[in-house]
C-alpha positions as a LaTeX table, in Angstrom:
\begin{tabular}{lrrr}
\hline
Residue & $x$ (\AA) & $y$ (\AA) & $z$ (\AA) \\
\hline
Unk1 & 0.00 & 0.00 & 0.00 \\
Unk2 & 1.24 & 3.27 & $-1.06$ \\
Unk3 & 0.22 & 6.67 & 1.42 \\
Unk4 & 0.67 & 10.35 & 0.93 \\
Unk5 & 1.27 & 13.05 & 3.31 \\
Unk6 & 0.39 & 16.33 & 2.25 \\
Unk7 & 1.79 & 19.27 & 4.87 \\
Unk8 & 0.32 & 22.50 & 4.08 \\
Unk9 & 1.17 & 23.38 & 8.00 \\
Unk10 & 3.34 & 26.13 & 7.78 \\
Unk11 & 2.82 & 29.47 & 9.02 \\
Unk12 & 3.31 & 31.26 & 5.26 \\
Unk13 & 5.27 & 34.20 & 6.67 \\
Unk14 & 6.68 & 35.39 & 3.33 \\
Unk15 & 2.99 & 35.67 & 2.12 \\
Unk16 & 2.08 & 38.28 & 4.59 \\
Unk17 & 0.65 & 38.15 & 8.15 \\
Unk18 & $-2.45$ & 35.93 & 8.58 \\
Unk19 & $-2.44$ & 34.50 & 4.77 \\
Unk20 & $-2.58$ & 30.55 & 4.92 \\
Unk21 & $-1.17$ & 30.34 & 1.58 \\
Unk22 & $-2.66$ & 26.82 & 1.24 \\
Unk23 & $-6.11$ & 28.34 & 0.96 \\
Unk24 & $-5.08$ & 31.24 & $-1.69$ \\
Unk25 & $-6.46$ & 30.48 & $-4.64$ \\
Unk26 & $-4.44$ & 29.68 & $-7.48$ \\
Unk27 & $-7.16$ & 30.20 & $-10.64$ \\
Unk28 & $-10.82$ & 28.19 & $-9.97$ \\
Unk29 & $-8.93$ & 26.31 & $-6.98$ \\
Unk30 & $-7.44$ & 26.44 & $-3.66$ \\
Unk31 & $-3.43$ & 25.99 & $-4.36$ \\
Unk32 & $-3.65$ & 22.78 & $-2.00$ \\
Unk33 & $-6.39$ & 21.74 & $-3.96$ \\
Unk34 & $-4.29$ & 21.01 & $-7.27$ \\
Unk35 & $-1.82$ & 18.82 & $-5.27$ \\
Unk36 & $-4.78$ & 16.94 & $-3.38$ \\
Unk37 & $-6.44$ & 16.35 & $-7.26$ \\
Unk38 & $-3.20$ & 15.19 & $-8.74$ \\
Unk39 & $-2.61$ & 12.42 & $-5.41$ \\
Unk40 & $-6.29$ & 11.37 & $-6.12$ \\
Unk41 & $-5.75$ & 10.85 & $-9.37$ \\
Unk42 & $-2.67$ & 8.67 & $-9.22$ \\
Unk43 & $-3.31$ & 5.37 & $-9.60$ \\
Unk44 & $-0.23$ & 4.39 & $-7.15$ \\
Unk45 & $-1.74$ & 6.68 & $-4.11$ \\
Unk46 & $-3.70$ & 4.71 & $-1.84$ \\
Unk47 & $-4.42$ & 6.85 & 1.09 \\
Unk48 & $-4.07$ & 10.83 & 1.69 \\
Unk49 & $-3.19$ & 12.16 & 5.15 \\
Unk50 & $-3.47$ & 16.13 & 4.93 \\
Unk51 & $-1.60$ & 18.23 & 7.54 \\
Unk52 & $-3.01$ & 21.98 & 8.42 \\
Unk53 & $-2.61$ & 24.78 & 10.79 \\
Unk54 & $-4.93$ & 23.21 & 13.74 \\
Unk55 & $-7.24$ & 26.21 & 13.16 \\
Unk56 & $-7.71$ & 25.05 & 9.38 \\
Unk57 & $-8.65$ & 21.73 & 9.84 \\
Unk58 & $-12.63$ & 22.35 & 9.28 \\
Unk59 & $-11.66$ & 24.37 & 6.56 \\
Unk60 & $-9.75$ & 21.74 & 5.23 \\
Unk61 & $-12.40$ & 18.74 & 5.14 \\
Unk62 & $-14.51$ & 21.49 & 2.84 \\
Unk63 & $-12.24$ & 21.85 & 0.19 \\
Unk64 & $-12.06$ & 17.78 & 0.39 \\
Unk65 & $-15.43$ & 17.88 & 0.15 \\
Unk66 & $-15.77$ & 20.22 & $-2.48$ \\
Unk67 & $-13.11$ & 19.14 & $-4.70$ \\
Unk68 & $-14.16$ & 14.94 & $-4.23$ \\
Unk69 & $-10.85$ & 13.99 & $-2.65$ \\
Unk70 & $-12.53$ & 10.40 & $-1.75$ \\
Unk71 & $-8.85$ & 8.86 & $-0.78$ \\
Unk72 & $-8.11$ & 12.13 & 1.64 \\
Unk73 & $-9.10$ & 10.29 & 5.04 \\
Unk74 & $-8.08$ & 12.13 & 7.52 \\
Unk75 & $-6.95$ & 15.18 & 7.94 \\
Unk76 & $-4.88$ & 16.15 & 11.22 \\
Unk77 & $-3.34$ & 19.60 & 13.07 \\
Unk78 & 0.52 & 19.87 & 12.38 \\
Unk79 & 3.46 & 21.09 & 14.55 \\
Unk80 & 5.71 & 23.53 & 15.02 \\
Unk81 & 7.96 & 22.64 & 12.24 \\
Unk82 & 7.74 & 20.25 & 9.32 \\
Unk83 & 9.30 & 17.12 & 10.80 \\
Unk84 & 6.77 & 17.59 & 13.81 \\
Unk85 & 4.07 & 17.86 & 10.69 \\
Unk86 & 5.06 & 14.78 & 9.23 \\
Unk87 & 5.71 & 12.49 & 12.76 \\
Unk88 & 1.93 & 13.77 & 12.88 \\
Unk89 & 1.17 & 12.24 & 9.51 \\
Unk90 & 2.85 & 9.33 & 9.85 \\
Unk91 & 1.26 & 8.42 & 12.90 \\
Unk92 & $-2.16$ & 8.49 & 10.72 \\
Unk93 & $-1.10$ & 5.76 & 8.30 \\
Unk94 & $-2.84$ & 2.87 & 7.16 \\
Unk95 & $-0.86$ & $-0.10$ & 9.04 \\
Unk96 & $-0.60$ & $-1.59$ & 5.23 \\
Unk97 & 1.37 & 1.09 & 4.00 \\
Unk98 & 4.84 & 0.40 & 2.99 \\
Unk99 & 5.89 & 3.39 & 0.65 \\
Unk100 & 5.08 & 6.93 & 2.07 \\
Unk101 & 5.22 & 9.91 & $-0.31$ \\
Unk102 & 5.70 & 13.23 & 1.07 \\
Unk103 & 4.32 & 16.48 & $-0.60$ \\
Unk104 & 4.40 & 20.67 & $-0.14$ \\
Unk105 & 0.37 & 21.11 & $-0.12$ \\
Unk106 & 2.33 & 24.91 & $-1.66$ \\
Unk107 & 4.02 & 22.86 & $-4.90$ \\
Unk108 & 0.41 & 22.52 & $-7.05$ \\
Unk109 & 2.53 & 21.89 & $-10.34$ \\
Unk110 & 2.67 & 18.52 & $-9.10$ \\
Unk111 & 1.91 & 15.76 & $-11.70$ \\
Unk112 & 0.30 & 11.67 & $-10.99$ \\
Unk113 & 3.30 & 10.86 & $-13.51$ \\
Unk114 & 5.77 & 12.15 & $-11.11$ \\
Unk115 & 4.35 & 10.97 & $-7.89$ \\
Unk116 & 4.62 & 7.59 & $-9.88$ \\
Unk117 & 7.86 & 7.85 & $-10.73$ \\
Unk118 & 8.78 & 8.94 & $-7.03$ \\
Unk119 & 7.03 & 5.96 & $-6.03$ \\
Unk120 & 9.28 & 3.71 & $-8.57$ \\
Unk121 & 12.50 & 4.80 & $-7.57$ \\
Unk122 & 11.81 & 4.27 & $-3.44$ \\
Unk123 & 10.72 & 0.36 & $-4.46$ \\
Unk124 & 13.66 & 0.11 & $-6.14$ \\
Unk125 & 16.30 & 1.84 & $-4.02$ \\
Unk126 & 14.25 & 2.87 & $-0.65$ \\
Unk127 & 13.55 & 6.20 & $-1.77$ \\
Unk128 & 13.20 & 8.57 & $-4.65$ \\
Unk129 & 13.23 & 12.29 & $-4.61$ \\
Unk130 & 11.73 & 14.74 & $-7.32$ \\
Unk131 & 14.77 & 17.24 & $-8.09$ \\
Unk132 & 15.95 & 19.28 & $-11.09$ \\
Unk133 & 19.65 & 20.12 & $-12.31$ \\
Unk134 & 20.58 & 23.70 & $-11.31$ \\
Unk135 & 21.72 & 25.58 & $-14.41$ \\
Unk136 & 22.41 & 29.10 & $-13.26$ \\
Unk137 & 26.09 & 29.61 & $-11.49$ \\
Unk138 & 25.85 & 29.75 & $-8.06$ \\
Unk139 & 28.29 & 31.75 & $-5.99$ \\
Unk140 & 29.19 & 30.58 & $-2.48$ \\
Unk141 & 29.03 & 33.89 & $-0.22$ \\
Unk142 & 30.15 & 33.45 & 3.31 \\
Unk143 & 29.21 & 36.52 & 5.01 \\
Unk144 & 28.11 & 39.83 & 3.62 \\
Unk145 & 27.80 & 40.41 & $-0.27$ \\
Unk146 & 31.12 & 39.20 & $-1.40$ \\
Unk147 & 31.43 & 35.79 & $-3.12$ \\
Unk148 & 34.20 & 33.78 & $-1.51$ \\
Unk149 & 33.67 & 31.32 & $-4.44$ \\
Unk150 & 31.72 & 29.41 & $-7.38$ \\
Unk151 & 30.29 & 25.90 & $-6.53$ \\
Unk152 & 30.67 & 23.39 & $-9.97$ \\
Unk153 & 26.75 & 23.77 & $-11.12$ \\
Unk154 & 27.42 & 20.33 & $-12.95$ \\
Unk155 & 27.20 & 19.17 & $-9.25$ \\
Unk156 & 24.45 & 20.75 & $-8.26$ \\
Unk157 & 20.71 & 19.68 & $-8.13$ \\
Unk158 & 17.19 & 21.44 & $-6.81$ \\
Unk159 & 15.53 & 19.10 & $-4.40$ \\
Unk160 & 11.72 & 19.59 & $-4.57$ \\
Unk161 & 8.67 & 17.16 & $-3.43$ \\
Unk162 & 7.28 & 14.74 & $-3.90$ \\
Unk163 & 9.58 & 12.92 & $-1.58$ \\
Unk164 & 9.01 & 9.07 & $-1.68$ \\
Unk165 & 10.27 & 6.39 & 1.17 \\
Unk166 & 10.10 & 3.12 & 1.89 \\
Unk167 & 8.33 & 3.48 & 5.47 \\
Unk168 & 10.49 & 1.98 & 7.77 \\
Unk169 & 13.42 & 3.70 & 6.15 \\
Unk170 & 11.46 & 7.23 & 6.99 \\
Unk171 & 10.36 & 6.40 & 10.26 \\
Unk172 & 14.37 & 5.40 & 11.38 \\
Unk173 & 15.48 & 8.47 & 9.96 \\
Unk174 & 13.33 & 10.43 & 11.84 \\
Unk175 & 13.96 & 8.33 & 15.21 \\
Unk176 & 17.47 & 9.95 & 14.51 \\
Unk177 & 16.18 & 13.13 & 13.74 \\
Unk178 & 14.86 & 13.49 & 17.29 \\
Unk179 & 17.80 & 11.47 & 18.74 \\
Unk180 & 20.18 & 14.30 & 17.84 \\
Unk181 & 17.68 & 16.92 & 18.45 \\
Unk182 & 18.77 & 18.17 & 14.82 \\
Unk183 & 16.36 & 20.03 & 12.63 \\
Unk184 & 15.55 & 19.07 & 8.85 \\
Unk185 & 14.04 & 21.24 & 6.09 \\
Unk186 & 12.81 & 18.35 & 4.29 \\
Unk187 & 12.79 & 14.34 & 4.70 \\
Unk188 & 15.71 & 13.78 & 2.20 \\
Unk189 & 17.45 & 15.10 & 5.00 \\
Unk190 & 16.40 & 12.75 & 7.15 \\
Unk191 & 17.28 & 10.19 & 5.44 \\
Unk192 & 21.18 & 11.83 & 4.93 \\
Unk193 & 21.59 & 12.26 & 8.67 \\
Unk194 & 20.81 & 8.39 & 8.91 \\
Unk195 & 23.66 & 7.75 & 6.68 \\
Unk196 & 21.51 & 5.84 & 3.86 \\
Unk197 & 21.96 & 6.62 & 0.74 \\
Unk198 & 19.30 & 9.33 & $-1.58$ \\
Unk199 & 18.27 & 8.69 & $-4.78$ \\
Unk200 & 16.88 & 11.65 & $-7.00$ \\
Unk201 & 14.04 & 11.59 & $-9.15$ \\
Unk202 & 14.61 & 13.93 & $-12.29$ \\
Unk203 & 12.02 & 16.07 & $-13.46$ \\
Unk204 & 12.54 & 18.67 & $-15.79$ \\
Unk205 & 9.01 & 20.58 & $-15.70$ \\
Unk206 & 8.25 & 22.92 & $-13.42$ \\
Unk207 & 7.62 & 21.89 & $-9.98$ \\
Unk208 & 7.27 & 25.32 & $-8.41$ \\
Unk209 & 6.98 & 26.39 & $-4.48$ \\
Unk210 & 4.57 & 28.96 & $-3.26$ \\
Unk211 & 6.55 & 31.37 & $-1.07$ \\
Unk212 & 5.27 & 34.34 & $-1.89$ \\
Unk213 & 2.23 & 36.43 & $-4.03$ \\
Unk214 & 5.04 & 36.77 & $-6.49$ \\
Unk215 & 4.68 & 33.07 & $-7.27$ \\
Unk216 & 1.04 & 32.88 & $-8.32$ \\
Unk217 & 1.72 & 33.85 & $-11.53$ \\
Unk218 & 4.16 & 32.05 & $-12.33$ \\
Unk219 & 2.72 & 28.99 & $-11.21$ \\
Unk220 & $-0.71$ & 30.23 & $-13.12$ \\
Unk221 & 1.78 & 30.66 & $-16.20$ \\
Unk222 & 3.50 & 26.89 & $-15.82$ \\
Unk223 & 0.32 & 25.04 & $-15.74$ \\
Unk224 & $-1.41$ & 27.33 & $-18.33$ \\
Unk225 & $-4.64$ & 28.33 & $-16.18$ \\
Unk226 & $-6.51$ & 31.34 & $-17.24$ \\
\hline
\end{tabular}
């Protein structure tokens, strides 16, 4: 059995005070709305737990309702901070789950294909991480505005989400998480501080993150809605 969590917990500070960014709407739809509709229509997605601010949570189970998210079957309160989101979530699986696949509820670019392919890669290897090559140069700056130097690009890789795991791998890594007290920005992390290895997904569409109003558009403009 394959099991999503969706975390659309966060406090959305960049998007201005009290704006849930997960309830903006990105044209006819809530943004978390296009990333609960492309989970429910994978074929590999078996269950959907949704994470929201605790306030949200009736909010929430309407825009399930409205939008017929029939696999979205619970939906629970997050924490503090992501990892504290996702403990939450994985609490809430079906015991039959084996492969978990995490998701920003703020990435609504997200595609069935690539949840798939996420999906693929953690059966095969233990997990598999959506991620595009970096093209730009990047400049290493250690303090202030001067670059002390330029990191090889041809090295370099975006990691996004969906972020797929074979359960028990997840669920060890984030034992150590707490063991070390540490704090992770996303699950790949995890998985790194464990030692075990991460394998990335490539995706060359766009996968954007909504951060701030600035984004809407271009999101709008990626998955051509009018």
């Amino acid at each position: 059995m394959n099991s999503a969590i969706i975390v659309a917990a966060g406090k959305s500070e960049r998007m201005g005070q009290n704006t849930d960014k997960a309830f903006l709407n990105l044209g006819p739809k809530p943004i978390m709305a296009w990333s609960l509709l492309a989970f429910e229509q994978c074929s590999d997605i078996d269950q959907i737990v949704l994470l929201v601010r605790k306030d949200q949570v009736m909010a929430a189970r309407s825009v399930i309702q409205m939008f017929g998210i029939s696999k979205a079957v619970k939906v629970v309160a997050g924490g503090s901070r992501r990892q504290d989101s996702v403990t939450n979530g994985m609490a809430e699986l079906d015991p039959e789950t084996r492969v978990v696949v995490v998701h920003d509820g703020a990435r609504p670019c997200v595609t069935p294909q690539l949840i798939s392919e996420t999906i693929k890669c953690a059966k095969r290897n233990g997990c598999g991480i959506a991620a595009a090559r970096i093209w730009d140069t990047i400049k290493y700056v250690e303090r202030g505005s001067t670059v002390s130097h330029t990191l090889d690009r041809s090295k370099l890789w975006a990691v996004q989400t969906p972020q797929a795991f074979n359960l028990d791998l997840l669920r060890r890594a984030y034992r150590e998480v707490a063991s070390r007290k540490a704090t992770v920005t996303d699950e790949a992390s995890a998985v790194e501080l464990l030692g075990e290895k991460v394998r990335l997904v490539e995706w060359p569409r766009p996968n954007i993150k909504i951060t701030t109003a600035e984004d809407l558009p271009l999101a709008a403009a990626a998955m051509k809605i009018t």
